[in-house]
VODOPA-711532 format. One record per residue (C-alpha): x, y, z; residue in three letters. Coordinates in steps of 0.001 Angstrom, whole numbers, plus 500000, padded with zeros to 6 digits. Layout:
XYZALA;...
This chain:
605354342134354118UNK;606469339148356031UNK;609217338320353372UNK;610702342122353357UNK;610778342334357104UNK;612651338749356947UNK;615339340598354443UNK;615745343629356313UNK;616277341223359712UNK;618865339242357108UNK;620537342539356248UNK;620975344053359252UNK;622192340880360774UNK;625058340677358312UNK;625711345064358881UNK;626161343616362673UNK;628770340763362130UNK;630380342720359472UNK;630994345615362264UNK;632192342887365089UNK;634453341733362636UNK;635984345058362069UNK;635513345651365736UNK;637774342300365316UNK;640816343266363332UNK;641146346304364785UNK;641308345219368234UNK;644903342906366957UNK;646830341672370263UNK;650112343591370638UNK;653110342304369350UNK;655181339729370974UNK;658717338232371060UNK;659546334610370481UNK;659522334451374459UNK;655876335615374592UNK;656690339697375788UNK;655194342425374379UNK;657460343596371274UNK;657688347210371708UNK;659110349139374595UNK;659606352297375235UNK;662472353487377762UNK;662095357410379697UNK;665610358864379233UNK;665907361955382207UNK;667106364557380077UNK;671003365577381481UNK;671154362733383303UNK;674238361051381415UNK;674569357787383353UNK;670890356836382670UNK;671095357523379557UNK;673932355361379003UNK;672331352372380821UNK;668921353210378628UNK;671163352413375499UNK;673078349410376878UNK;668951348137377210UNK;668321349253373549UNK;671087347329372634UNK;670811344044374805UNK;666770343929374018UNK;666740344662370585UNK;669150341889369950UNK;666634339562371488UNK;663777340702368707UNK;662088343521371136UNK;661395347351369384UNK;662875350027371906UNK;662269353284371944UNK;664332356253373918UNK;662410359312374688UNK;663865361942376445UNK;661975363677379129UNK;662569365768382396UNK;662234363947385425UNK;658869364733386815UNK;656842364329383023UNK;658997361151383146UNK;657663359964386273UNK;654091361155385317UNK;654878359168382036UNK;655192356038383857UNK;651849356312385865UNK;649527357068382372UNK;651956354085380199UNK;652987356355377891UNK;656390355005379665UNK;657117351339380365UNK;660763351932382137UNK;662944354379383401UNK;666300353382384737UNK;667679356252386687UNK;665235356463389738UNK;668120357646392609UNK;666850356797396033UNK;666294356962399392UNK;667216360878398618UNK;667347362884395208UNK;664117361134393683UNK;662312360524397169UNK;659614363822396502UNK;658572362104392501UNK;658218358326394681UNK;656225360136397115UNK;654050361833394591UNK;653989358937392167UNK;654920355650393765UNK;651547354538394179UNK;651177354153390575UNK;654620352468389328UNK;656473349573389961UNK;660356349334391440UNK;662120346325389850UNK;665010347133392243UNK;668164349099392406UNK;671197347937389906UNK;674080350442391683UNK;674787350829395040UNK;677404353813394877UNK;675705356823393503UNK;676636359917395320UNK;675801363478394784UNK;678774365765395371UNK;679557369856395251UNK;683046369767393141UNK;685878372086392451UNK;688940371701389966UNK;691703369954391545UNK;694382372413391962UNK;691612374585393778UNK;692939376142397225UNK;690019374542399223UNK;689463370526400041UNK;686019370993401936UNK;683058372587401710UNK;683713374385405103UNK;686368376269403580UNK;684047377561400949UNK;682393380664402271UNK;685553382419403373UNK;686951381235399912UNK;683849382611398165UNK;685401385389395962UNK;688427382712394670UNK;685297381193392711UNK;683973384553391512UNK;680867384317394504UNK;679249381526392621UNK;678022377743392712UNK;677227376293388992UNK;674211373694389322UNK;672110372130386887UNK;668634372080386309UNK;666312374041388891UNK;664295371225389616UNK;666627368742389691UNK;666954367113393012UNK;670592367935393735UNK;669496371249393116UNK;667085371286395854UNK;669106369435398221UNK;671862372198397704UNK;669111374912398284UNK;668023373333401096UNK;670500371888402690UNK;674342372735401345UNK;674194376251401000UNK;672279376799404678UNK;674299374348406141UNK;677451375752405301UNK;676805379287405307UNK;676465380216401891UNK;674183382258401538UNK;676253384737400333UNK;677287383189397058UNK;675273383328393862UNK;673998379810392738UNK;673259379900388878UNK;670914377282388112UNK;670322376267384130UNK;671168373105383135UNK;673900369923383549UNK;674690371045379470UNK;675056374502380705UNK;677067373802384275UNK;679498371463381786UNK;680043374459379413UNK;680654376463382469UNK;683343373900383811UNK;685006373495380227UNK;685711377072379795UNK;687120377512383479UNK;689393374665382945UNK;690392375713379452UNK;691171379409381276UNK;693092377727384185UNK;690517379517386741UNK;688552377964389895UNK;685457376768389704UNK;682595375210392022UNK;679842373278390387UNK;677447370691391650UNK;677877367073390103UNK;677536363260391422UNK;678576359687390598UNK;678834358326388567UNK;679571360780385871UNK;681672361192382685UNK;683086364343384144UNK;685390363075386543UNK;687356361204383925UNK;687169364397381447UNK;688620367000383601UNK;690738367171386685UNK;688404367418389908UNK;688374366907393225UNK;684847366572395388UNK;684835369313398529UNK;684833367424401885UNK;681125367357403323UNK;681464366624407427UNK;677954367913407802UNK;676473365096405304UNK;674411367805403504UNK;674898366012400618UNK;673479362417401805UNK;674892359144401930UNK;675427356772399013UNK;672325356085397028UNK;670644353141394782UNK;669681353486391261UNK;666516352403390313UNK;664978350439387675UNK;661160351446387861UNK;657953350631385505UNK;654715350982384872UNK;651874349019386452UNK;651529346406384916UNK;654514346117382242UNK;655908342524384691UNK;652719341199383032UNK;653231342227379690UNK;656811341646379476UNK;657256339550382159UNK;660713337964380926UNK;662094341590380190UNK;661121342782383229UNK;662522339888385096UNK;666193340395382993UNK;666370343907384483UNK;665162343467387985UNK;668251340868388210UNK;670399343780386457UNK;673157345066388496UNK;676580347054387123UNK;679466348491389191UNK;680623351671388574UNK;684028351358387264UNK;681788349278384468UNK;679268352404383873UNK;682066354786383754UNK;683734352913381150UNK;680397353034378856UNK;679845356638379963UNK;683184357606379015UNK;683015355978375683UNK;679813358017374581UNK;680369361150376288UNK;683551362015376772UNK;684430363315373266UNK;683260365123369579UNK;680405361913368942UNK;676708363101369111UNK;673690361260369898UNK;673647359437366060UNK;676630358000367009UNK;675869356546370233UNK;674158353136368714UNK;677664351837367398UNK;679652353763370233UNK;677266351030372480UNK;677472348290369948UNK;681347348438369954UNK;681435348618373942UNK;679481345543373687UNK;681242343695371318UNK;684481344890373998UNK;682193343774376757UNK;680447341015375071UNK;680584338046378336UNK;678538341291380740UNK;675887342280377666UNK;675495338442377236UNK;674378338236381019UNK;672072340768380894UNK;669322338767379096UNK;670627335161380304UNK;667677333015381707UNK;
């Protein structure tokens, strides 16, 4: 008795350390780079936000070159945000602040990290083509039916979209024109075929974007300020990703880029017939162009 009660102890020792050891291997540490960061990163791209996503593959491109796996997933802005509280995100690089973003830092700042703001100039903006009869946003309401009675906006929760709700159309007395909201892809097809037609348009945009460089606009006068002043764009990540990635995270809290820089990638990827497979050697040969800036990015 004593000798089968000594195996069965034996056996279900071993059964134990067998299981820790699988408990073991499948508990493997993530992968790192050479400089000790976690390998694998994944980015939140705001969808129709073209001068994040631009940045976003600039990052691809400088991080991958220094061994790390990144990742671009495209999301709207508030599952983006809520992305970066849960980790399913470790960056986003188009946080706009103290104004368009300020309700998702509100809601979700508590829970994700700002690594700082790397442009100073952004600037949200109600714009017209340039040969319209109108220079200010004043003018608008008694110009209403030149524009056929209506605004083109983007997405209805974007944040410019609110802030024109809320602010530009009440503060300027325009009630009385239609505002169409859809999306940015849907305001640019809007703008393309009014400036192919030769006809006046009014759509609501910012800066930077490729736009301005792709057709001829000019940005209606706002004396009120319904629009804001200039704002920062953000780098922000989730808790805890400056531990896991703490040279990374360092690189792009030091990250800053001028506009006339941005619009120069932006233009380059956007403003023609490439699509989104092309974009990896549209940034590669920007790079290459750019090569002393992308080298800075990830300097020590």
């Amino acid at each position: 008795m004593r000798k089968k009660l000594a195996t069965a102890i034996s056996i279900a020792a071993a059964a134990g350390l067998f299981a820790l050891a699988g408990c073991s291997a499948s508990a493997e540490p993530a992968a790192t780079v050479a400089n000790g960061d976690q390998q694998d990163i994944t980015i939140a791209v705001f969808t129709g936000w073209p001068e994040g996503e631009a940045v976003s593959l600039l990052w691809q491109n400088a991080l991958e070159a220094q061994g790390y796996n990144v990742n671009l997933e495209y999301s709207d802005v508030t599952p983006g945000f809520a992305g970066l509280t849960t980790g399913d995100y470790d960056l986003n690089l188009d946080v706009w602040l103290p104004t368009t973003h300020a309700d998702r830092v509100a809601e979700y700042g508590a829970d994700i990290v700002d690594l700082g703001a790397w442009n100073t100039d952004a600037t949200l903006s109600v714009a017209v083509n340039a040969d319209a009869p109108i220079d200010s946003l004043e003018e608008l309401a008694a110009n209403a039916d030149q524009f056929n009675n209506t605004i083109i906006g983007i997405e209805p929760g974007a944040g410019l979209t609110g802030i024109t709700e809320d602010a530009v159309i009440p503060g300027y007395g325009l009630e009385g024109m239609t505002f169409t909201t859809s999306s940015t892809a849907g305001m640019l097809a809007e703008l393309t075929a009014a400036t192919s037609a030769g006809e006046n348009i009014v759509v609501t945009l910012w800066h930077p974007h490729w736009a301005y460089e792709a057709f001829p606009l000019k940005d209606l006068a706002d004396p009120q300020g319904a629009l804001g002043a200039a704002e920062g764009l953000h780098s922000y990540s989730r808790t805890g990703f400056t531990d896991d990635a703490p040279v990374a995270a360092g690189w792009i809290s030091n990250f800053t880029m001028e506009t006339a820089m941005l619009d120069s990638l932006q233009n380059v990827l956007f403003n023609g017939d490439s699509d989104s497979s092309d974009y990896p050697k549209i940034v590669a040969d920007w790079a290459a162009e750019n090569q002393s800036f992308v080298d800075g990015l990830t300097a020590s």
